[in-house]
C-alpha positions as CSV (number, residue, x, y, z in Angstrom):
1,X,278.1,209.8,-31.3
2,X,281.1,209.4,-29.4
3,X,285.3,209.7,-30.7
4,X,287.3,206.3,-31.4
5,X,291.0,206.2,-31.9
6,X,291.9,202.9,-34.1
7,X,295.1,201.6,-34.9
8,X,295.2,198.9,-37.3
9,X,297.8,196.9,-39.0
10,X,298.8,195.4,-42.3
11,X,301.0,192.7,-42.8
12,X,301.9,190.6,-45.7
13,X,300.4,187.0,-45.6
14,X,303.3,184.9,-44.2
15,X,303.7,182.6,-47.4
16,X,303.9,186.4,-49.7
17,X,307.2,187.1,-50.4
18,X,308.6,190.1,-48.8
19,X,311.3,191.9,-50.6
20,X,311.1,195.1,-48.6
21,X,311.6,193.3,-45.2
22,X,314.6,191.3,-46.5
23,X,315.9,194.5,-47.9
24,X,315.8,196.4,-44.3
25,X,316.8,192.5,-42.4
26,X,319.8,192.7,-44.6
27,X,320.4,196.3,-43.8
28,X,319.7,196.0,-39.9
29,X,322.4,193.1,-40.1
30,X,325.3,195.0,-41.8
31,X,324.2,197.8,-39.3
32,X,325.8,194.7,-36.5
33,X,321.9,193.7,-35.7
34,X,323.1,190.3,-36.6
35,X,320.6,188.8,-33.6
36,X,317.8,189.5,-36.0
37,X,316.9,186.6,-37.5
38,X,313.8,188.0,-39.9
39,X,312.0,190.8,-40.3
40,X,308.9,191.3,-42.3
41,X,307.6,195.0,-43.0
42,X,304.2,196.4,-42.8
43,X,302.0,199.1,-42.7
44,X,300.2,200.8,-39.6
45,X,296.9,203.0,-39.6
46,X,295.5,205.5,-37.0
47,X,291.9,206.0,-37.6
48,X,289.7,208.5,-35.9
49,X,286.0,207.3,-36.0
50,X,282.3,208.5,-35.1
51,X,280.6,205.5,-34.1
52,X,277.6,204.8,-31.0
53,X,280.6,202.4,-29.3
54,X,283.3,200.3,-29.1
55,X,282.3,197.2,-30.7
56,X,280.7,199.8,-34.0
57,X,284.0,202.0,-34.2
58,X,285.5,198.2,-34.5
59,X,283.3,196.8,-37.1
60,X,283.3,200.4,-39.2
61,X,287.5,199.8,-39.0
62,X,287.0,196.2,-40.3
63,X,285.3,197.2,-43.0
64,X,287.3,199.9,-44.5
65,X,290.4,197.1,-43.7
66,X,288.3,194.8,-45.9
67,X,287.4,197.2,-48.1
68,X,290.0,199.9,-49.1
69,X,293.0,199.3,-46.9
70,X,294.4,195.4,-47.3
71,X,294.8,193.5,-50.1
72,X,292.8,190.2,-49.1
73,X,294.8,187.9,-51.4
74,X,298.3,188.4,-50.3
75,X,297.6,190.4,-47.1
76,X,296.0,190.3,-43.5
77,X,295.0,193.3,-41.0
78,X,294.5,193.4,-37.5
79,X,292.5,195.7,-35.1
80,X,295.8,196.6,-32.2
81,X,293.6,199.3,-30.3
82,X,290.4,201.3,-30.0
83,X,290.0,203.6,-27.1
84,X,288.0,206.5,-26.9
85,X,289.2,210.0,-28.1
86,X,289.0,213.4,-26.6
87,X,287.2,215.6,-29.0
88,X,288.5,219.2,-28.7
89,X,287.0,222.4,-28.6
90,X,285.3,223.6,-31.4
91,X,285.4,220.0,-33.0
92,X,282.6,219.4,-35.8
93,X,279.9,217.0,-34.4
């Protein structure tokens, strides 16, 4: 089995309400950011998993996503990145 690093992302579906985002736009503007027009917050995962390849560490990712780490009525996730990770010494197989 081989090391994946997987970042994934949650974001609120676009027609969900977002009162932390407006909170921190409204905050960014009084800060002088007045160029930003909207913001919307989110959350951001780093996953480490043992899977035979790529396209396995990627559907193992999805799942949990599905399963454990979005809400599937007012949210959506995305897979941003899976590359391979170095496994260090001494690192249980």
């Amino acid at each position: 089995m081989l090391m994946f690093n997987v970042s994934v992302a949650v974001k609120l579906k676009s027609d969900v309400m977002d009162p932390q985002g407006q909170a921190i736009l409204q905050a960014a503007q009084h800060l002088g950011f007045t160029d930003i027009a909207d913001l919307r917050a989110g959350r951001y995962f780093e996953l480490v998993v043992d899977a035979e390849g790529e396209a396995e560490a990627r559907q193992r990712a999805g799942e949990l996503c599905s399963k454990l780490l979005a809400n599937p009525v007012i949210e959506t996730w995305e897979i941003i990145a899976v590359a391979p990770a170095a496994r260090s010494e001494g690192a249980p197989r």
